[in-house]
MARNUSE-494728 format. One line per field, with one value per residue (C-alpha): chain; residue number from 1; x, y, z; residue in one letter. Coordinates in steps of 0.05 Angstrom, whole numbers. Layout:
N
ch: A	...
i: NUM	...
c1: X	...
c2: Y	...
c3: Z	...
aa: A	...
//
This chain:
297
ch: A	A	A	A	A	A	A	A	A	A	A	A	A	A	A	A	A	A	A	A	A	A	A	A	A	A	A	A	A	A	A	A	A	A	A	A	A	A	A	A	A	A	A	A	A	A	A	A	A	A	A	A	A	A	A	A	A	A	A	A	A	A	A	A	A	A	A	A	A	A	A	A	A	A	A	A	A	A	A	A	A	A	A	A	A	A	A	A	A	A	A	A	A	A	A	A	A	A	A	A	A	A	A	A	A	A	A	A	A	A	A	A	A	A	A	A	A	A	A	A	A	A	A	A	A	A	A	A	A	A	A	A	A	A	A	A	A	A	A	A	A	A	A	A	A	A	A	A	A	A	A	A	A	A	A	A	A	A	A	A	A	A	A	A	A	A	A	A	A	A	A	A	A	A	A	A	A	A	A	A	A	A	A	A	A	A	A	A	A	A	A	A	A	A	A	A	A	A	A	A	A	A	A	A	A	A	A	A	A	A	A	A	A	A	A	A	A	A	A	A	A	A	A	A	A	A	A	A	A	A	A	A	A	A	A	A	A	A	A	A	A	A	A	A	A	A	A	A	A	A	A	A	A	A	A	A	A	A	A	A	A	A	A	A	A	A	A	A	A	A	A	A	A	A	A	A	A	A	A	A	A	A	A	A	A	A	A	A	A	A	A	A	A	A	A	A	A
i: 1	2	3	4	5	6	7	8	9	10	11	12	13	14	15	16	17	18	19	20	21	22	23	24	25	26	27	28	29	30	31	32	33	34	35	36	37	38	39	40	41	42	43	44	45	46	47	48	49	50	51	52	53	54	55	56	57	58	59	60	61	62	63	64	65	66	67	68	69	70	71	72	73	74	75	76	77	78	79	80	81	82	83	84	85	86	87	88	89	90	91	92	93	94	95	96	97	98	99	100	101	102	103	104	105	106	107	108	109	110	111	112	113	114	115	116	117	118	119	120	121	122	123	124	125	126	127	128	129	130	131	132	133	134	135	136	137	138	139	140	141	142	143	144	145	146	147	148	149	150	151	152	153	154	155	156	157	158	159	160	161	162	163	164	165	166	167	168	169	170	171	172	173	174	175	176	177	178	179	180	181	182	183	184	185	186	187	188	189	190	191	192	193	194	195	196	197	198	199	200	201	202	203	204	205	206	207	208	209	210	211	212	213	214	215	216	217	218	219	220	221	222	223	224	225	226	227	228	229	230	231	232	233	234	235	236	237	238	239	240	241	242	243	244	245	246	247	248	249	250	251	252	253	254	255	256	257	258	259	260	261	262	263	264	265	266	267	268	269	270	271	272	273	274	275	276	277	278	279	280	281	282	283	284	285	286	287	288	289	290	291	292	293	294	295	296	297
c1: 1070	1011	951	921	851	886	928	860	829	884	898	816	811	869	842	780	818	860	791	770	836	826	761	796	843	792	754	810	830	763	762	844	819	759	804	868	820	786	852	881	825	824	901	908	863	891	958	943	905	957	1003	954	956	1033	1030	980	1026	1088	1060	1087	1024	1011	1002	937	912	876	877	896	959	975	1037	1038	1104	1085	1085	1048	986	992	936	951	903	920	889	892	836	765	785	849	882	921	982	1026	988	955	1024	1063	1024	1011	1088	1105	1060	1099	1157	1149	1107	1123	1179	1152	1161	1090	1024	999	924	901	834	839	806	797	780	843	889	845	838	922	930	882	916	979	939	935	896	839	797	750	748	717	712	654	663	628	674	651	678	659	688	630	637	701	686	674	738	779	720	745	809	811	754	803	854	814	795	870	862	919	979	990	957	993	962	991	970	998	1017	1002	1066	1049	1008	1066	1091	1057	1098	1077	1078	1069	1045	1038	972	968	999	1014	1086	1130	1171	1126	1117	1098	1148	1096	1082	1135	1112	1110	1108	1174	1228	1306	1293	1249	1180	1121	1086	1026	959	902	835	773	716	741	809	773	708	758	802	743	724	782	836	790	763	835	863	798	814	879	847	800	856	902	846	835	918	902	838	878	943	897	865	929	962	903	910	979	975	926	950	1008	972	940	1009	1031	961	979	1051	1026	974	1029	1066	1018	994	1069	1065	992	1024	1082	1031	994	1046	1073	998	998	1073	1057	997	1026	1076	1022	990	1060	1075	1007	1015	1088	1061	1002	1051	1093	1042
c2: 3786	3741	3771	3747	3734	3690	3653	3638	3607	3561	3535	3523	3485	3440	3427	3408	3363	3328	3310	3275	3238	3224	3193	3153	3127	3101	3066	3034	3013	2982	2947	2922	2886	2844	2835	2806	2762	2733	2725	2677	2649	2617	2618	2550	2523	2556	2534	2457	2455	2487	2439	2381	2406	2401	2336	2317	2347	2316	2240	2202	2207	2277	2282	2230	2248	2311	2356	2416	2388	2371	2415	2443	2435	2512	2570	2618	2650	2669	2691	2739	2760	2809	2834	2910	2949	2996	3052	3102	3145	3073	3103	3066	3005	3010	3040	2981	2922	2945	2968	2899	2864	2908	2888	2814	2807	2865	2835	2748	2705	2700	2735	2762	2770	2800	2793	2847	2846	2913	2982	3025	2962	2950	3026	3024	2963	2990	3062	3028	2990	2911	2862	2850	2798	2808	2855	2838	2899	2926	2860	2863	2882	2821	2772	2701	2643	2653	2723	2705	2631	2665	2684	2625	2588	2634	2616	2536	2543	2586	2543	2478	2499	2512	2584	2594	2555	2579	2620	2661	2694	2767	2798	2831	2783	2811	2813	2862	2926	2970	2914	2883	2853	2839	2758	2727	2653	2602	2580	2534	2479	2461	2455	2403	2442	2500	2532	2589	2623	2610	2538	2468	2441	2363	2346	2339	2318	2304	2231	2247	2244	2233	2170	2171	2187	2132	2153	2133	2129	2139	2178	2215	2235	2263	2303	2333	2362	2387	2400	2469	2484	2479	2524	2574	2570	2601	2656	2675	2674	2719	2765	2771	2773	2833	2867	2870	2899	2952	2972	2967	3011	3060	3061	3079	3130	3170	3175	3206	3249	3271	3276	3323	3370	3377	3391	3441	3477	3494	3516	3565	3578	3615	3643	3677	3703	3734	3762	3786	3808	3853	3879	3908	3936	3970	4000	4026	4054	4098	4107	4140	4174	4205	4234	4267	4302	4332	4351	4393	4423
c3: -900	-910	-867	-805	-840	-893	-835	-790	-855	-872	-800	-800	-874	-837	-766	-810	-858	-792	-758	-830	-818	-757	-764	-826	-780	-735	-771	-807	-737	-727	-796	-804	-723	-758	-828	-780	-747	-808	-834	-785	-769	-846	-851	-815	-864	-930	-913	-896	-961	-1006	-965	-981	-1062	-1065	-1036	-1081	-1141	-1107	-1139	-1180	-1230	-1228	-1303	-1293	-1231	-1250	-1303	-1267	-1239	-1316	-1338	-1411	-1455	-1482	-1443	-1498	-1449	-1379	-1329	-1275	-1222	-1191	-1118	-1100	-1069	-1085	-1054	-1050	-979	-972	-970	-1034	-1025	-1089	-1118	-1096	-1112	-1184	-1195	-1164	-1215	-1274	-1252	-1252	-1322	-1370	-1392	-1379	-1451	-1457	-1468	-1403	-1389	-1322	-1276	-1232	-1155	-1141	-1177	-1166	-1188	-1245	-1264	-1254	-1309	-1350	-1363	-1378	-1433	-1404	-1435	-1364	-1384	-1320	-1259	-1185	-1144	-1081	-1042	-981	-917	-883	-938	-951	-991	-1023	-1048	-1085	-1104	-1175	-1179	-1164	-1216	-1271	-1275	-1262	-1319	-1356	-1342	-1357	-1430	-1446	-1456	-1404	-1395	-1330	-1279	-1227	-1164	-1145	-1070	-1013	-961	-883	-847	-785	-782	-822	-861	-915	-971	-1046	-1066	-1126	-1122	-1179	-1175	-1240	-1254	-1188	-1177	-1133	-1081	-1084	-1009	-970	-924	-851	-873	-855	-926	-920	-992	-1002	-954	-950	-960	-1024	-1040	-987	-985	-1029	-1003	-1010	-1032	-1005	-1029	-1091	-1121	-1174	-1147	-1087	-1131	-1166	-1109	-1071	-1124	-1152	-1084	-1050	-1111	-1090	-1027	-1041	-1081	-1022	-974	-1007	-1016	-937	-937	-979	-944	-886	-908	-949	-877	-843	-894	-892	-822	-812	-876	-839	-776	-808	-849	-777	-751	-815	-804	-727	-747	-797	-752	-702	-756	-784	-712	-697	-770	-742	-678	-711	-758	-707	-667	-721	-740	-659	-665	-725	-697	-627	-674	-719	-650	-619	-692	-690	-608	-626	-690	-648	-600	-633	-670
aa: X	X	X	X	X	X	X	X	X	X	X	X	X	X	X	X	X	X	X	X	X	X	X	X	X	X	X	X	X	X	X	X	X	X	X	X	X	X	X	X	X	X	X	X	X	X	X	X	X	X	X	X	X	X	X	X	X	X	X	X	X	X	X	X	X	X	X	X	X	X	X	X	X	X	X	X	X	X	X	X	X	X	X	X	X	X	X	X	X	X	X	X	X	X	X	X	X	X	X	X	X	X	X	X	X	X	X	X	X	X	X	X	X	X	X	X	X	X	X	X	X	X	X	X	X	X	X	X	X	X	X	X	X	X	X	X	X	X	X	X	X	X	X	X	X	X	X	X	X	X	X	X	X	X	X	X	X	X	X	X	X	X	X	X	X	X	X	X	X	X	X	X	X	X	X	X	X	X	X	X	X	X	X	X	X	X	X	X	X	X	X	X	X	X	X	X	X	X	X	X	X	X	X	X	X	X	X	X	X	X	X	X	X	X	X	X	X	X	X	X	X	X	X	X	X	X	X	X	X	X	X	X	X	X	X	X	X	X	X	X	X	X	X	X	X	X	X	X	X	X	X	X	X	X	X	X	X	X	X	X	X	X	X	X	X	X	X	X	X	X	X	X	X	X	X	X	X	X	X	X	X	X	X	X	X	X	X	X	X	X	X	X	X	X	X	X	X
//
């Protein structure tokens, strides 16, 4: 039987490892509160202007309008990027969103290049040999539109110089505090009848397309301006979508890691006891073996 010494170490290294957890699971807590709120405080505002681009792509002279609503007769090059997280103890956050990107463009009829938001996701693509063209990771906790702008840049630009055909965006969308659900979104060409689930997209109706919008000052100067900061837009919004779910999945992964350590300290608490308990019975046993040989000699 293991000995008590060995026991009291054991149920000490895991009391120590549950109050790292613990702490973990606060200030994920703290974090996935200010992530939520950032989140739907933009999420009004992503989804109007992604409603506002499929309008816009709903026209009947897309094709001239601008160039990034122009669709491509090839399909030879394809942009992914994809938005995990910097750091690990997330649970299968990082697992799932990576597995999730696999699964929708190992096997796609085109070449598929990858910018990867986030170190473990990048880390992930890279050991499975991926062609990632660029990497964004250490974004600040309190994000801006600005700390992402660079992103959403890259890949109109890319885009732009026809060095993609298409680009597709690939993020975990925030559903509740233990649900968060991988989403793929195409992000270029814009697409009529493209939607997200939360949003009553008016582009397109029963009746057929939406009346056409009138530009003033000026059509062009007004679609130089919104069409790539609308598509950014998008970009910075799924990566607060995904800032969030990574806290929320942190959060709930170590509160049941604390759950497991508590469950394992009682555990090897009773194993100590018994130990114990069989350390004094032996004992009282030499001590009783030891009186009756004395007393019969």
């Amino acid at each position: 039987m293991t000995n008590t010494r060995e026991i009291r170490l054991r149920i000490q290294s895991v009391k120590n490892i549950s109050q790292v957890t613990r702490a973990l699971e606060a200030v994920s807590a703290s974090k996935v509160r200010k992530a939520m709120q950032a989140m739907l405080n933009t999420r009004p505002y992503a989804s109007k202007a992604w409603q506002v681009l499929t309008h816009i792509a709903a026209q009947p002279d897309r094709e001239t309008l601008h160039p990034l609503l122009t669709t491509s007769s090839k399909r030879e090059k394809v942009l992914v990027v994809q938005v995990s997280g910097d750091r690990g103890l997330a649970g299968a956050y990082i697992t799932n969103i990576v597995r999730f990107t696999l699964n929708e463009f190992n096997n796609f009829p085109a070449e598929v290049s990858y910018i990867a938001v986030g170190k473990k996701g990048r880390d992930m693509l890279m050991r499975r040999r991926k062609n990632v063209i660029a990497e964004f990771s250490n974004l600040p906790a309190d994000l801006a539109f600005t700390d992402v702008s660079a992103i959403g840049r890259l890949a109109v630009d890319e885009f732009l110089a026809h060095t993609f055909d298409e680009v597709y965006l690939v993020y975990t969308d925030f559903i509740n505090l233990v649900r968060q659900v991988p989403t793929k979104k195409k992000l270029l060409p814009l697409e009529v009848g493209q939607r997200q689930d939360r949003v009553d997209d008016l582009s397109i109706s029963d009746r057929g397309l939406a009346a056409a919008y009138i530009y003033e000052p000026g059509q062009s100067e007004i679609l130089d301006e919104i069409v790539p900061r609308f598509t950014a837009i998008q970009v910075y919004q799924s990566v607060l979508e995904s800032l969030a779910s990574e806290h929320a999945a942190r959060m709930v992964a170590m509160r049941n890691a604390t759950d497991s350590a508590s469950a394992l300290v009682e555990a090897l608490q009773l194993e100590y006891n018994k130990a114990r308990q069989q350390t004094i019975t032996n004992e009282m046993l030499d001590i009783a073996g030891g009186a009756e040989a004395l007393a019969r000699s």
